[in-house]
C-alpha positions as CSV (number, residue, x, y, z in Angstrom):
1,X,39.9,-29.2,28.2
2,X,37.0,-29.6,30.4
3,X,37.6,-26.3,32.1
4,X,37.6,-24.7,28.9
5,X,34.1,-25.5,27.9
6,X,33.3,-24.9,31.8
7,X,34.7,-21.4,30.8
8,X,32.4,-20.9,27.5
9,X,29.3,-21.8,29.8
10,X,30.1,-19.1,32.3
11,X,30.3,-16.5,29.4
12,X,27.0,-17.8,28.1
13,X,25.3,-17.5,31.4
14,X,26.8,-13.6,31.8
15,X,25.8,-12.9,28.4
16,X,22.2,-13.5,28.9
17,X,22.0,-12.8,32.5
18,X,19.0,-9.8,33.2
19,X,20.9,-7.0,33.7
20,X,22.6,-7.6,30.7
21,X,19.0,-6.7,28.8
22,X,18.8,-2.8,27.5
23,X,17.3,-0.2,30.1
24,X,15.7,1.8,27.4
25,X,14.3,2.1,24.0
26,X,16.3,4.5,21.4
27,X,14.3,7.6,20.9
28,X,12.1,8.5,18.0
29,X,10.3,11.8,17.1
30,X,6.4,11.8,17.1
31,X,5.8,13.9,13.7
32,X,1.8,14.7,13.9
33,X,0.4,11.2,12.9
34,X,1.9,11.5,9.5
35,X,4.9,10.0,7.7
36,X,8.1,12.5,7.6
37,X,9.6,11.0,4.4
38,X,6.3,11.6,2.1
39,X,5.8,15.1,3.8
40,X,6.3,16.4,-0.1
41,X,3.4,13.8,-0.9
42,X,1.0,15.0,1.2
43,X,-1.6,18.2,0.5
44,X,-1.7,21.7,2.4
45,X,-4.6,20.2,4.8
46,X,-2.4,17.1,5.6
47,X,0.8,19.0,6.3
48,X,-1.5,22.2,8.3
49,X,-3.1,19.8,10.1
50,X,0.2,17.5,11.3
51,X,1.8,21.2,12.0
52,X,-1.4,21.5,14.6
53,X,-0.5,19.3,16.8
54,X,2.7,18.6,19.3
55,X,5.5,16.6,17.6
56,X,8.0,15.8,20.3
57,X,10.7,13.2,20.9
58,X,9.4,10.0,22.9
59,X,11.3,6.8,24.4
60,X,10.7,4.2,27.0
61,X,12.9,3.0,30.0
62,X,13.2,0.1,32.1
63,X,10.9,0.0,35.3
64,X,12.3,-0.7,38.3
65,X,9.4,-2.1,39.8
66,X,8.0,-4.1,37.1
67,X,10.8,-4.9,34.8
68,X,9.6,-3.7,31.7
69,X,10.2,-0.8,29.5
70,X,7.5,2.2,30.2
71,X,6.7,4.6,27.9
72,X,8.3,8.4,29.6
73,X,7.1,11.7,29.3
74,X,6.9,12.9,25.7
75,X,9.7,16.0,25.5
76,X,8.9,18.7,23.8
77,X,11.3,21.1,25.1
78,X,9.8,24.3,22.8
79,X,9.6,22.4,19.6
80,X,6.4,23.4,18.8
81,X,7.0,26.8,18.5
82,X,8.4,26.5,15.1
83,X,6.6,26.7,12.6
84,X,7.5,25.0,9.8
85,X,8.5,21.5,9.4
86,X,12.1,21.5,8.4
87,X,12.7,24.2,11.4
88,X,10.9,21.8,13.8
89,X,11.9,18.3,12.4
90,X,15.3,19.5,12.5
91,X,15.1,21.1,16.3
92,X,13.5,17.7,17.5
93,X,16.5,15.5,15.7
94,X,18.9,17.4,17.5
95,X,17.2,16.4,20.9
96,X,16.8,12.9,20.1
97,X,20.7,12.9,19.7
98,X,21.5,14.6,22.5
99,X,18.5,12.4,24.7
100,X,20.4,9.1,23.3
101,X,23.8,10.3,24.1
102,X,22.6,10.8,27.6
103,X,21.3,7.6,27.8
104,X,24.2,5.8,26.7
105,X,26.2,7.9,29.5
106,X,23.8,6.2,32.0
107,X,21.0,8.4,32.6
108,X,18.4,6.9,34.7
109,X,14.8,8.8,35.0
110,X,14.0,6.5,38.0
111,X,17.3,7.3,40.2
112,X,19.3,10.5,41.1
113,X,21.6,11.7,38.2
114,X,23.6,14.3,40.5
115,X,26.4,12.4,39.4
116,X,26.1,12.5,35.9
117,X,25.4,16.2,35.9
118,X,28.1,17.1,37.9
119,X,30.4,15.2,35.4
120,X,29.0,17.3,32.4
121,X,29.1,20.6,33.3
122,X,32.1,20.0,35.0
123,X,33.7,18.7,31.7
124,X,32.6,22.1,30.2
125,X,34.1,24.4,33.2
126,X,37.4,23.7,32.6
127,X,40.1,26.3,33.6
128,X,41.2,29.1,31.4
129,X,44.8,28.2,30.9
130,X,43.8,24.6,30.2
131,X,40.8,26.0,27.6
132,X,43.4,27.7,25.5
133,X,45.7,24.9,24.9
134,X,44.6,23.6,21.7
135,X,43.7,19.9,22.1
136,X,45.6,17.0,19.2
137,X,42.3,15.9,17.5
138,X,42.0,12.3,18.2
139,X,41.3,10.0,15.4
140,X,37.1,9.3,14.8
141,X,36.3,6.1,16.5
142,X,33.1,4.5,16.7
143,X,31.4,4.4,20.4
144,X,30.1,1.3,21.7
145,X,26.4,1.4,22.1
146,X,24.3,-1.1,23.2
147,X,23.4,-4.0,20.9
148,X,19.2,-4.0,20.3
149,X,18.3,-7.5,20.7
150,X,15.1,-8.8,18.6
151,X,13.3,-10.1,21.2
152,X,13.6,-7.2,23.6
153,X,10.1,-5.6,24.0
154,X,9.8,-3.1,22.2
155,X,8.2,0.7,22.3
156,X,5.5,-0.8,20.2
157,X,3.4,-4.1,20.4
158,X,1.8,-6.0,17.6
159,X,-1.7,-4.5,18.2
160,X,0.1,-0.5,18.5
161,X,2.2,-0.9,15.1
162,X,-0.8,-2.4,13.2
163,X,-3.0,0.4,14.3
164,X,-0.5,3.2,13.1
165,X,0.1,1.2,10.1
166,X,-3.6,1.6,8.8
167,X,-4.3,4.7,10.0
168,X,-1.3,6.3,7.7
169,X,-2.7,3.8,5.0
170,X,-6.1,5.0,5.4
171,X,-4.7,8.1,4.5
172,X,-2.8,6.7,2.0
173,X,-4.5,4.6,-0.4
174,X,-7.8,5.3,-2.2
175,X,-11.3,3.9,-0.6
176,X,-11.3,0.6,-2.6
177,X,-7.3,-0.3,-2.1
178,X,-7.6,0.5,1.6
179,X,-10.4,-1.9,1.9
180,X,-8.1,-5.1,0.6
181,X,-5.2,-3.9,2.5
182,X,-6.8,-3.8,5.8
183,X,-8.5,-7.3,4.9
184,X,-5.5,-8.8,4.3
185,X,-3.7,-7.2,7.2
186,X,-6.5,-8.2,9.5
187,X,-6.5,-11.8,8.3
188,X,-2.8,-11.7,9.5
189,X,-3.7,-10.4,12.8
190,X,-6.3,-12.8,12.9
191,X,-3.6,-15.9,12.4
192,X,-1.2,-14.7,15.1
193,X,-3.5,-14.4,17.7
194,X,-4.3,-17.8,16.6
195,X,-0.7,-19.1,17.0
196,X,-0.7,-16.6,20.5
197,X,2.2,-14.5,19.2
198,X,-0.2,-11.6,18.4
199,X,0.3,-9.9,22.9
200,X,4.3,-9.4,21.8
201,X,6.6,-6.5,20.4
202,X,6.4,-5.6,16.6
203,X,10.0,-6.9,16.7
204,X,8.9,-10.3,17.8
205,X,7.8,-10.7,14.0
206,X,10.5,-12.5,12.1
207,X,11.1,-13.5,8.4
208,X,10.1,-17.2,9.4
209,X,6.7,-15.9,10.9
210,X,5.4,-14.0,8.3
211,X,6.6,-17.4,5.5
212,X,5.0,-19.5,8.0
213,X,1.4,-17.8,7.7
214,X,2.5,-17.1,4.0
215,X,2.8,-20.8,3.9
216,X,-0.5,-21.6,4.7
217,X,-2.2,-19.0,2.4
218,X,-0.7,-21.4,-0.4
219,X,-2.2,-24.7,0.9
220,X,-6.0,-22.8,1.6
221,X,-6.2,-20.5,-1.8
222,X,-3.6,-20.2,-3.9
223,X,0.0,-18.8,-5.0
224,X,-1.6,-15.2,-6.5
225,X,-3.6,-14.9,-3.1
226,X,-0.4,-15.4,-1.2
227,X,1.9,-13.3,-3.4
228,X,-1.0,-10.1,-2.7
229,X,-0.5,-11.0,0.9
230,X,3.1,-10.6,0.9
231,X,3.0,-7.6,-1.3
232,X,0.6,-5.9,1.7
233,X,2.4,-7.2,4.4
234,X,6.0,-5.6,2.9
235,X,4.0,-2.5,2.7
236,X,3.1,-2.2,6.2
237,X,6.6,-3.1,7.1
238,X,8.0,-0.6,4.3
239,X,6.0,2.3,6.6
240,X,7.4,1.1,9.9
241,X,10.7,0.7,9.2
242,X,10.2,4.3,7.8
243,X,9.0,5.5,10.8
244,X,11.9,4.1,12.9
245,X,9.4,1.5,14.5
246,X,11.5,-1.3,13.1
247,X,14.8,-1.5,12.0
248,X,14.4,-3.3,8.4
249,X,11.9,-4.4,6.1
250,X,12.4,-7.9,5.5
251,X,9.3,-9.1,4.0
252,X,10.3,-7.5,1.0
253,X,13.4,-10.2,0.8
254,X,10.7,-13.2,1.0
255,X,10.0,-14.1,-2.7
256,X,7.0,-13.9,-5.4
257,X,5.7,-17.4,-6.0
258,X,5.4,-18.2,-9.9
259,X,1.9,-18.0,-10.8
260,X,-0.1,-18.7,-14.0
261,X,-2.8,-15.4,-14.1
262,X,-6.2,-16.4,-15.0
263,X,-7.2,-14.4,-18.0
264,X,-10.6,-13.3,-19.7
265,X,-11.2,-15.0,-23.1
266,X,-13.1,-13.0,-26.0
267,X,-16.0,-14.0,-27.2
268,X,-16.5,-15.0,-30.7
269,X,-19.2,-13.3,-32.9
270,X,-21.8,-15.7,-32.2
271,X,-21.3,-16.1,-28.8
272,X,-21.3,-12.0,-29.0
273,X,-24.5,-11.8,-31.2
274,X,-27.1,-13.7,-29.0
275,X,-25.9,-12.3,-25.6
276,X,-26.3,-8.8,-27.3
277,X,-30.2,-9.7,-28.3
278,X,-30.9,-11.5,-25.1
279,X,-30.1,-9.0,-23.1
280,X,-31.9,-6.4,-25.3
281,X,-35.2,-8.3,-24.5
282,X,-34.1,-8.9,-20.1
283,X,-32.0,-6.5,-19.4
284,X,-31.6,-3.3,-21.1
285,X,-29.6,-1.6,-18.3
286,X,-26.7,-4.4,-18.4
287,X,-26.7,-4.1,-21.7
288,X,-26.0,-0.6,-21.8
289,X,-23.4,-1.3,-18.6
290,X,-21.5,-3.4,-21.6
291,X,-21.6,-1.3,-24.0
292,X,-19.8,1.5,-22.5
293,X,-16.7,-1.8,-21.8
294,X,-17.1,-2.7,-25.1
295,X,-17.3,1.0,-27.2
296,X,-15.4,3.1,-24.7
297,X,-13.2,0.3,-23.5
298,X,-13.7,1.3,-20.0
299,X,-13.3,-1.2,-16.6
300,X,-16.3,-2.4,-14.8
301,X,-15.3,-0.9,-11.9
302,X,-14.4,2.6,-14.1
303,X,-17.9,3.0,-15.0
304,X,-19.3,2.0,-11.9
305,X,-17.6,5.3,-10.8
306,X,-19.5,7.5,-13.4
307,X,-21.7,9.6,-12.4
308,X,-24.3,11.8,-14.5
309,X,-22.1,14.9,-14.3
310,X,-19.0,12.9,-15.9
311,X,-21.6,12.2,-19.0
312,X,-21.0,15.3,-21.4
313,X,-23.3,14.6,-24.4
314,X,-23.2,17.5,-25.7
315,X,-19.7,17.7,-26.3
316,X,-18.7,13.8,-26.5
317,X,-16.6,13.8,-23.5
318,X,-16.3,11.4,-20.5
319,X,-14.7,12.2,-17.3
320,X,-13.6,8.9,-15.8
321,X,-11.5,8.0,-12.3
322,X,-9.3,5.3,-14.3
323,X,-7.1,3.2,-12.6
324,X,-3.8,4.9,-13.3
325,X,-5.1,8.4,-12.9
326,X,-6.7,10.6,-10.7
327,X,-9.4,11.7,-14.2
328,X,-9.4,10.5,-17.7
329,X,-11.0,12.2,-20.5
330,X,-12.6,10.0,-23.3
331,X,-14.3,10.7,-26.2
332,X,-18.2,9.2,-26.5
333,X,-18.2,7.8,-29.9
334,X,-21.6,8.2,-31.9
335,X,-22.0,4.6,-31.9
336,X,-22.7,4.9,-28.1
337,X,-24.1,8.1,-28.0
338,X,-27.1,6.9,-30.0
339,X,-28.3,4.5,-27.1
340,X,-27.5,6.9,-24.0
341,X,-31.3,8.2,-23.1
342,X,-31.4,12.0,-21.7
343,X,-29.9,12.6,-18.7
344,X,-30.2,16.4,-18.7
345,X,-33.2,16.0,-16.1
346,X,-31.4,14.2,-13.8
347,X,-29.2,15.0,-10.8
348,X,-25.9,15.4,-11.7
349,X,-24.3,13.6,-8.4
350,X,-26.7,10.8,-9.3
351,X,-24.6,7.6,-10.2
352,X,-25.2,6.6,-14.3
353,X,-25.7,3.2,-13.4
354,X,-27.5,2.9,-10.5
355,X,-29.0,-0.4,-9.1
356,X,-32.2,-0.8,-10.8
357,X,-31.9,2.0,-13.6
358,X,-30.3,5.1,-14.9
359,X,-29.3,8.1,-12.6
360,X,-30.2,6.4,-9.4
361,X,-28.3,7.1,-5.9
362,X,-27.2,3.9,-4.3
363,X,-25.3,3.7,-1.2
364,X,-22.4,0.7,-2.0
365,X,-19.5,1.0,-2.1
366,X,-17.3,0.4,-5.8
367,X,-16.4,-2.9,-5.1
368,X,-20.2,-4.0,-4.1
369,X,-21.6,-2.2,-7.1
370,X,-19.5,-4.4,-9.8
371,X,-20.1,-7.1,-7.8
372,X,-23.6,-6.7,-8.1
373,X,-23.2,-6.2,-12.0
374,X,-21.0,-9.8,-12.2
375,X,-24.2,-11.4,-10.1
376,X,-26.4,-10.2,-12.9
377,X,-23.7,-11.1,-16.1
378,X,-23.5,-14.9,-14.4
379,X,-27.4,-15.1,-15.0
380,X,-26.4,-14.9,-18.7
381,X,-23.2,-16.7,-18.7
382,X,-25.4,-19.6,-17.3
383,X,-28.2,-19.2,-19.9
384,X,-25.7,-19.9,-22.3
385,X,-23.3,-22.2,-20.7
386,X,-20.3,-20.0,-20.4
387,X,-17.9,-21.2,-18.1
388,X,-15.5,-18.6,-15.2
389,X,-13.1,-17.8,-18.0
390,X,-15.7,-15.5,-19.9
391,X,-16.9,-12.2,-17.8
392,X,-17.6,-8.5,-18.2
393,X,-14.0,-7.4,-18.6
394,X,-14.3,-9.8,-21.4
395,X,-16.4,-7.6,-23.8
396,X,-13.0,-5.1,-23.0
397,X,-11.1,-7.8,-25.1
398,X,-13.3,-8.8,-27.5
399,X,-13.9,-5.2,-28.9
400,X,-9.4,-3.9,-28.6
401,X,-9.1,-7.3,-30.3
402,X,-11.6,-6.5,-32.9
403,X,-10.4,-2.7,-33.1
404,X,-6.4,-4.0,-33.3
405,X,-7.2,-6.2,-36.4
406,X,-9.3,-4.1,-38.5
407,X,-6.5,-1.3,-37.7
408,X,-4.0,-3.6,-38.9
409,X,-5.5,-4.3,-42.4
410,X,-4.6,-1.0,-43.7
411,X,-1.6,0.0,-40.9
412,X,1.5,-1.2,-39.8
413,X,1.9,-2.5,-36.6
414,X,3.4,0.6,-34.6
415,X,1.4,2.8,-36.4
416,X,-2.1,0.5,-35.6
417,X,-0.7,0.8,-32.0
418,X,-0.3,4.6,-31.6
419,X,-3.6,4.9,-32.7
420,X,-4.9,2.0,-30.2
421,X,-2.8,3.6,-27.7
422,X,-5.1,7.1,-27.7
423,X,-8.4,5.3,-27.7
424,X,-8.2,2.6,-25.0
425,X,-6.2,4.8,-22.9
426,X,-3.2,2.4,-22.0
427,X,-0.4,5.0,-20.3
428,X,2.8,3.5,-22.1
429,X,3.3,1.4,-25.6
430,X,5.0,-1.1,-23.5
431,X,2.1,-1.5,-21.1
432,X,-0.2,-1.5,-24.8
433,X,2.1,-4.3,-26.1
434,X,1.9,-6.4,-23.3
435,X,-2.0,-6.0,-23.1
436,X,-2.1,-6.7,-27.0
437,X,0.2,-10.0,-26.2
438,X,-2.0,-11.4,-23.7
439,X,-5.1,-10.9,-25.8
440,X,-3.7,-12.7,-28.6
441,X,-4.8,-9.5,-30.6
442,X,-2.3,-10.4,-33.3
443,X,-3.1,-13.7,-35.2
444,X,-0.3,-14.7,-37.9
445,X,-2.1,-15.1,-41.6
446,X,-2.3,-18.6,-43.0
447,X,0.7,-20.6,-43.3
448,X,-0.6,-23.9,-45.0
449,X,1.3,-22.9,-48.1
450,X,4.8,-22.7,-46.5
451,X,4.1,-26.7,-46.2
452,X,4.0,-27.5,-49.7
């Protein structure tokens, strides 16, 4: 028995002895800075401009001298000459198989291959007699290959991947997304070079990393602000293991944490009728800021975006960047259009809203601009003694909830909410419904009488 185990100890020490570790990297094709598998996704300019420059296949191999896997010259082998991307992609696939078969046959850019060429083109010289025997076909089986191991170094470190991952984001994602994602993405970087894992190979990063700075998201914020975190993290990982930098995306099997979602309440018509004359007398810009969440049921942040040339008063129209579309045209109802002042004087790039007044340029970004806006609503919430749960989105409630019920008095509920649908601008009834739920827009009648 003892010689047994003596055995299994012999095969572990073989098993991870050094020359058992994998001489190169498997070959991947460079494709012009740009993701192959949204190449339908992206505009003329995009795909023009990734046709500009040299795609070619690239892979590292083992140095001799130093013992680790250096990057070899790219191989472009005429590739570029094509013009289009399926005629190139597909020239460029079939040299990455053909450059990973010769690895696998022992090809060694640091050492004489005499050898192995002599064995391949003597495998395709053979005589004339024996070329016109037809050969049995031998059944399809599976060629060994070497095994990747995770914590191999890899073509790409930490700081590499994370680099291409935001620059195909920034490319991605509009301004005020991108801005969050490479927050949170940095914030991650930030913890591993805390923990000193950050100077390794993207495929150093396992499950049990990424739930171990996950993990201590929860104990400093909270569950929502960790769940966003994993959602951006999955994404980055989604785009690598799309571009064949890693083999899987296994964030996206680490799961959502249950969280309760802070929400907005409405204000009641009191509450409603003295902000409305205080700011009337302060601040008659916020006021008008409101009034275009409360009558045209618009974001903070969507009319923060409008500018003086999306403002068509004389044919009632708004052109706004919504959330779930690129533009979205609204009516101006003549409620509204009563308190907008001429704008027909002003520049037309000029933002509506601007920091102190109407039509002003100002420099900030979205994101700073409704900040600024919330700064200047908390100055009232204080006056009155409103607490976190009442804000500008707020007035978006108060005014559907209003809207729903007086709908409702003379409607039936579907029909109340295909005409809610159309003015609040909600893409789908079940996205509507779910809005209208969370509102409480729909109050039962009273039921003291079912008691006696």
């Amino acid at each position: 028995m003892p010689s047994f185990f003596l055995l299994l100890q012999r095969v572990h020490d073989k098993v991870h002895d050094p020359i058992m570790k994998l001489d190169y990297s498997e070959p991947n094709i460079y494709t012009g800075g740009v993701d192959i598998n949204s190449w339908s996704k992206l505009s003329k300019e995009d795909k023009k401009e990734a046709l500009s420059k040299s795609w070619y296949v690239y892979y590292s191999f083992r140095d001799p001298k130093t013992g680790k896997l250096k990057r070899q010259t790219n191989i472009k082998a005429g590739a570029n000459q094509f013009k289009t991307k399926r005629e190139r992609y597909s020239f460029l696939r079939t040299m990455r198989e053909a450059l990973s078969k010769l690895l696998e046959l022992g090809f060694n850019p640091y050492k004489d291959n005499s050898d192995l060429e002599a064995k391949l083109f003597s495998d395709n010289q053979e005589p004339a007699e024996k070329q016109s025997k037809p050969k049995p076909t031998p059944a399809l089986q599976p060629e060994p290959g070497p095994v990747p191991v995770e914590t191999e170094e890899d073509i790409m470190s930490i700081d590499q991947a994370f680099k291409f991952g935001l620059s195909m984001k920034e490319h991605m994602m509009n301004t005020n997304s991108y801005v969050q994602y490479k927050s949170r993405i940095g914030l991650f970087e930030k913890w591993l070079r805390e923990e000193k894992l950050f100077d390794k190979p993207i495929t150093s990063i396992t499950k049990k990393t990424v739930n171990q700075y996950l993990n201590t998201i929860v104990k400093k914020t909270s569950a929502r602000n960790r769940n966003n975190s994993r959602t951006d993290i999955a994404s980055l990982f989604q785009l690598l293991e799309e571009n064949e930098i890693v083999k899987s995306n296994f964030v996206q099997s680490i799961p959502k944490l249950k969280t309760v979602p802070k929400r907005n309440k409405t204000y009641t018509p009191d509450q409603e009728k003295k902000i409305n004359t205080h700011l009337e007398k302060h601040d008659p810009t916020l006021h008008l800021f409101i009034k275009f969440i409360s009558l045209n049921f618009l974001r903070p942040i969507e009319v923060c975006r409008l500018k003086i040339r999306d403002v068509d008063l004389k044919d009632k129209k708004l052109y706004v960047k919504a959330k779930n579309q690129p533009v979205k045209i609204k009516i101006i109802p003549d409620i509204l259009i009563k308190d907008i002042p001429d704008l027909s004087k002003l520049p037309g790039d000029a933002l509506l809203f601007g920091r102190f007044g109407i039509g002003e340029a100002w420099s900030a970004s979205e994101t700073n601009r409704r900040n600024e806006f919330s700064k200047r609503f908390k100055e009232v919430k204080d006056h009155f003694g409103l607490g976190e749960e009442f804000g500008l989105y707020s007035f978006r409630h108060t005014f559907i909830t209003k809207l729903y019920r007086k709908l409702r008095e003379k409607s039936s509920p579907n029909e109340t909410k295909s005409k809610l649908m159309l003015i609040t601008g909600h893409s789908t009834m079940d996205a509507l419904e779910k809005y209208l739920r969370d509102i409480d827009a729909e109050l039962p009648e009273d039921y003291s009488h079912l008691f006696k």
